[in-house]
Structures are given as C-alpha cells and as structure tokens.
C-alpha positions as CSV (number, residue, x, y, z in Angstrom):
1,X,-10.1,29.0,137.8
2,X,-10.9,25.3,139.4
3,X,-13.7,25.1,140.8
4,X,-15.1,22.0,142.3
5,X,-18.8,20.6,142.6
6,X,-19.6,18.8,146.2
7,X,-22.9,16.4,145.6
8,X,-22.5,16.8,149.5
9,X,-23.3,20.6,150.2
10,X,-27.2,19.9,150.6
11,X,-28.3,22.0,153.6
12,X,-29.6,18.3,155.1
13,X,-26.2,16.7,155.0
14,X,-24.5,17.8,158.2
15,X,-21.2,16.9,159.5
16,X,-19.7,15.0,156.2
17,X,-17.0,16.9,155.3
18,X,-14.5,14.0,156.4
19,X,-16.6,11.6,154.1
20,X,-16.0,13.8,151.0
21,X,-11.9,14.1,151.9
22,X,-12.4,10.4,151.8
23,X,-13.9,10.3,148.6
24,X,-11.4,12.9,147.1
25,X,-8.2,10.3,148.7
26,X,-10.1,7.5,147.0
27,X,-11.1,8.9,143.7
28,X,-6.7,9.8,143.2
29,X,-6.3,6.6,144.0
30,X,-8.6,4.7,142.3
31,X,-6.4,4.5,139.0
32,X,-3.6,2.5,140.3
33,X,-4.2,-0.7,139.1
34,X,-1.3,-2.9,140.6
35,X,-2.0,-5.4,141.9
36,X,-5.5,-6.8,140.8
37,X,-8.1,-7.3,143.8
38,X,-11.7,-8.5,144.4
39,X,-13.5,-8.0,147.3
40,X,-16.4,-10.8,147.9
41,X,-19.4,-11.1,150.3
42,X,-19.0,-14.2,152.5
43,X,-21.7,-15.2,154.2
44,X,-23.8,-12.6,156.2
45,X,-21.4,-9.9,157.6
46,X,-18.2,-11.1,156.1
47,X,-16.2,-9.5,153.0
48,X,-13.1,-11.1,152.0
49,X,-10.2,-8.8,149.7
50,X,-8.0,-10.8,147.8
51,X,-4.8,-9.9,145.9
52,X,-3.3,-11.2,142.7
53,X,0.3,-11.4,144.5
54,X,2.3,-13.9,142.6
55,X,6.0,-14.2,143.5
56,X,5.3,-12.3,147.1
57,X,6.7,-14.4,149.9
58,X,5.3,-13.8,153.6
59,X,8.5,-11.6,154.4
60,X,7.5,-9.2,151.5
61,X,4.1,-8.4,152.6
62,X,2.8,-6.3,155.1
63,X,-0.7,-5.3,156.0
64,X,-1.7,-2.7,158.5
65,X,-4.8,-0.9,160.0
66,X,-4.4,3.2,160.0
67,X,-7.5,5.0,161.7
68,X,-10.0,3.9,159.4
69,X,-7.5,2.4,156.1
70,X,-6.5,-1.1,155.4
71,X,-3.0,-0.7,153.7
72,X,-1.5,-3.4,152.0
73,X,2.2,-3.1,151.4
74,X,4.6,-5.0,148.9
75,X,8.2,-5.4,148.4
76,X,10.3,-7.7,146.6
77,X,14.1,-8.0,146.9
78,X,16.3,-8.5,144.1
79,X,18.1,-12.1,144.6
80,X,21.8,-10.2,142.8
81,X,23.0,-13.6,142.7
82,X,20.6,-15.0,139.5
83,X,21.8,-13.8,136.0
84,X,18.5,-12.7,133.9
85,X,18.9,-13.8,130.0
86,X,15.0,-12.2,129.7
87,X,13.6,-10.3,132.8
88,X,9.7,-10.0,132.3
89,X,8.7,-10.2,135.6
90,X,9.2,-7.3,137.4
91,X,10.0,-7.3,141.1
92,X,7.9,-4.2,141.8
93,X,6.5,-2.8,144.8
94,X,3.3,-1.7,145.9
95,X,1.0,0.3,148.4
96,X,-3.4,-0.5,148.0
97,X,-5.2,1.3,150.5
98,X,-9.2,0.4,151.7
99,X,-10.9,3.0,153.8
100,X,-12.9,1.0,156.2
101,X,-15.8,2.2,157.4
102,X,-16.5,2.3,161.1
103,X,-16.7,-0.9,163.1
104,X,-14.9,-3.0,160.0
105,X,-12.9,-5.6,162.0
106,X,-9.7,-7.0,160.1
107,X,-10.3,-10.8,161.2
108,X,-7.0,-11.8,159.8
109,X,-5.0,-12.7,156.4
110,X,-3.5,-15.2,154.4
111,X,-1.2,-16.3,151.2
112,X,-2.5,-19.4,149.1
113,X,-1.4,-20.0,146.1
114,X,-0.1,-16.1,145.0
115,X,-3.2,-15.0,146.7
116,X,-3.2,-12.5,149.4
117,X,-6.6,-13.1,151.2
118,X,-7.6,-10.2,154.0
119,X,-10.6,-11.6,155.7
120,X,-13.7,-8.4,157.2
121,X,-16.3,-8.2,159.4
122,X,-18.8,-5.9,159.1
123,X,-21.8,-5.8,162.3
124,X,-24.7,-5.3,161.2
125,X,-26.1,-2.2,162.3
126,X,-29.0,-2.2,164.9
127,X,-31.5,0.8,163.9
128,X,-31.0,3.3,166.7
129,X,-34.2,5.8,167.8
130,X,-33.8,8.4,170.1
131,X,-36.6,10.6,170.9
132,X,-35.9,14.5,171.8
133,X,-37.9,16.6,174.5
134,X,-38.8,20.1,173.1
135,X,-38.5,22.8,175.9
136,X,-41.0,26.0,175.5
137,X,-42.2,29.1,177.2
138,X,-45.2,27.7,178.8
139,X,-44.2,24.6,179.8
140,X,-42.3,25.7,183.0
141,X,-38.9,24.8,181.8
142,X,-37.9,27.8,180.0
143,X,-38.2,31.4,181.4
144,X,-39.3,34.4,178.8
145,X,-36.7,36.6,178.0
146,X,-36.9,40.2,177.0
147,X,-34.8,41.8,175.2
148,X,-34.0,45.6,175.7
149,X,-33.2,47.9,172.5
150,X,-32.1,50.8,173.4
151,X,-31.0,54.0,170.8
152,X,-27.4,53.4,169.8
153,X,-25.7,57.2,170.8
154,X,-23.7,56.7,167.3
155,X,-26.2,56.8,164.9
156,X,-26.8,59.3,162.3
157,X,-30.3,61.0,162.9
C-alpha cells in the first residue's frame, strides 16, 4: 500500500491542487543533474538562469515557453567525419524544465562563452483588497424562506 502525505490538505488551503501536481512534476525531476544551472537575482524584479553548455552551438539549442514551463532543449550532432583516438566528451542531449510562476516574462536568451543565459522578469505584485457585502434576512435583500417537512409515506412507523 502507497500512501502519500499532502502538506497541502489544510481545510484553509483552497484551490491548490494544480500547485501540488507541480510540486510532484518538479520533485521527479529534480534529480537530473545535466546540465549544471544557477539562477541569480538581478536587480529588483529580474532573475537570470544560466547553463553550463560547453560545446552547444546556437543551432543545437532550443528554448521554449509551455503554459507555465521554461524548457530548455539540447542536441548535439555527431560530426561522422572526425576519427576519435579518446572520446571523453560526450555529445549528449538534454531537456531542463522551470515551472514559471504566473506573470514570469522570458525577456530573452543568450550563449557567451558555453553559457546559456535565459534572462526573467518577475512584477512585483501590488497587494489587492477587496471588500465583500454580507446579504441577511433583515436587511431587505434577502427574503426568509421556510422550509416545509412533511411525513415521508415510506417510512417505517
């Protein structure tokens, strides 16, 4: 028997269930490792993510938005014209995913020096207040209601 704990099934956490399928996607895929990345504050409401992608040309990255992911893509292509005496750097490929959160804005990206650099902006939220109007009985705007029980014919005496 598996049974899983949610830290999110507190009565006064409403409507997360698409954060914690998040948090699942991102917990399987935290263990990939390749390639390295950090992911840095620049100024205010920018983050930048940069990749260790050394031997990557333009033409064998690609990086997309999806809903809410940034997903990096990798692939090099063998050259079958070289002859390897010792081959110990791999032409491998890869796929690192970022979920975003809402309002993220990929500014744009760039490759210096074996160095994928994906550029964010994040807005900084404004605090929103909303107040709600309570209806009642005796302010006018709701009518009582009565409700009528009557003896159900079924039921055993």
């Amino acid at each position: 028997m598996n049974t899983r704990v949610s830290f999110l099934n507190s009565p006064f956490l409403l409507g997360f269930d698409q954060f914690e399928r998040t948090l699942d996607r991102i917990s399987k895929s935290a263990a990939e490792g390749y390639p390295p990345y950090n992911i840095e504050q620049v100024g205010e409401d920018g983050l930048r993510i940069s990749l260790a992608v050394a031997g990557f040309t333009f033409d064998d990255l690609q990086v997309q938005t999806e809903d809410n992911q940034l997903i990096i893509r990798g692939r090099q292509h063998d050259d079958k014209s070289r002859i390897y005496l010792h081959r110990g750097i791999a032409a491998r490929q890869f796929q690192r995913s970022f979920v975003l959160a809402d309002g993220i804005e990929v500014l744009g990206a760039s490759l210096d020096n074996g160095l994928l650099h994906i550029d964010l902006r994040r807005p900084i939220p404004e605090p929103k207040v909303r107040t709600i109007k309570i209806s009642g009985v005796g302010d006018g705007t709701a009518e009582p209601q009565t409700i009528d029980v009557s003896p159900d014919k079924n039921a055993a005496p």
